[in-house]
C-alpha positions in Angstrom: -55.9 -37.8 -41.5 -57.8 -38.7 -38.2 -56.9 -35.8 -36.3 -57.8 -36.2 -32.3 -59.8 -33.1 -30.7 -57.6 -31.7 -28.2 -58.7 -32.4 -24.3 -60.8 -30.8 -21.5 -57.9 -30.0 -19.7 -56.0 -29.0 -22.4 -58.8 -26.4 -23.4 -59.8 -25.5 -20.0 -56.2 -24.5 -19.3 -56.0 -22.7 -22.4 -59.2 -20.8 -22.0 -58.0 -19.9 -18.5 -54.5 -18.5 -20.0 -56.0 -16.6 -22.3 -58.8 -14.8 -19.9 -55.8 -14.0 -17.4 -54.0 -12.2 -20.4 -57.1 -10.4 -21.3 -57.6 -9.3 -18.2 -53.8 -8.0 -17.6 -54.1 -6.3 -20.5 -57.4 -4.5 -19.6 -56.1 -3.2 -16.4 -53.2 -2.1 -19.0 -55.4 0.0 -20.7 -57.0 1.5 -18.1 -54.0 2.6 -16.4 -53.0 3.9 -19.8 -56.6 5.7 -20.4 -56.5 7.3 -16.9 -53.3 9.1 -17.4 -53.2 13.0 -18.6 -53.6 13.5 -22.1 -49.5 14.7 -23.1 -49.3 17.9 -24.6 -48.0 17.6 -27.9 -48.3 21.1 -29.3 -44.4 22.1 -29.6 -44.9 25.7 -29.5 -46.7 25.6 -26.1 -44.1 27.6 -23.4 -43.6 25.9 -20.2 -43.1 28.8 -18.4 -46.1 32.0 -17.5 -44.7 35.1 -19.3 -43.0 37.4 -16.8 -45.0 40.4 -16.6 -43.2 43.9 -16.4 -43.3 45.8 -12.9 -45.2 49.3 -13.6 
């Protein structure tokens, strides 16, 4: 089997695709890792208590 390497363009392109798609999905994740932390604790009340007038 006398396989040919691929090319210099060939690679160069796909080096390039593949650092664009890192880098989309870095700005991904930081979007992500700058958003509030969701509360998740399901007895937590939305709402203050009311208090009672004295």
């Amino acid at each position: 089997m006398n396989q040919r390497p691929p090319s210099r363009l060939w690679l160069e392109q796909y080096f390039r695709q593949t650092i664009e798609q890192t880098r989309k999905l870095s700005l991904k994740s930081l979007d992500l890792l700058r958003q509030s932390k969701p509360d998740t604790f399901l007895g937590r009340k939305q709402e203050q208590p009311k208090q009672k007038d004295e």
